[in-house]
C-alpha positions, 0 to 999 in steps of 0.5 A, a space after each residue: 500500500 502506497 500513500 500520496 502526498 501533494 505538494 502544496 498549492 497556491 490560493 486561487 487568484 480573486 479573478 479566477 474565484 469571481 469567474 467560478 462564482 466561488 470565494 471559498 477554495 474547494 480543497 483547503 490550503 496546506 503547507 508542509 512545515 516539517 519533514 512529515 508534517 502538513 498545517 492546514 488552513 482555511 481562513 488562518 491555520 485549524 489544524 495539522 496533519 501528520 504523515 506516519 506511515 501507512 496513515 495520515 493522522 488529522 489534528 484539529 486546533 492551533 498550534 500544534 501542541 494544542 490540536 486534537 487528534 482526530 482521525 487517522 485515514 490513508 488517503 492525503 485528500 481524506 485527510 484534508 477534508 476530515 480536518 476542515 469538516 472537523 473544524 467547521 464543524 467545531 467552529 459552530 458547536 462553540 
């Protein structure tokens, strides 16, 4: 079993969303900022993820010493979508 990791990717120019009639990217913005690990954000960082291997472990909440784990899943997209829905869905619990 092989997982993928992609490499990090840049917002989308305001033009380019204006022409899509979105404001919100559909997959959350992320940056590695460590050998394995990924912070993700969506309006300033909520939370991380960590490869170890075979699996991506999703953290949700800021800084990192202080995120909770959350899931654990194979697939780096799924991990990206499990941390942002985990923290929208915090978001409006609080």
């Amino acid at each position: 079993m092989t997982a993928k990791t992609h490499a990090a990717h840049d917002r989308e120019s305001p033009r380019d969303q204006a022409s899509q009639g979105t404001t919100t990217p559909v997959e959350p913005l992320y940056e590695r900022v460590d050998l394995d690990r990924y912070v993700v954000m969506h309006d300033g960082p909520i939370g991380y993820i960590e490869h170890v291997h075979p699996v991506f472990v999703c953290y949700v909440g800021h800084p990192y010493p202080k995120a909770d784990e959350v899931a654990q899943v194979h697939d780096f997209h799924d991990a990206l979508q499990t941390v942002l829905h985990r923290a929208v869905a915090m978001r409006h619990a609080q």
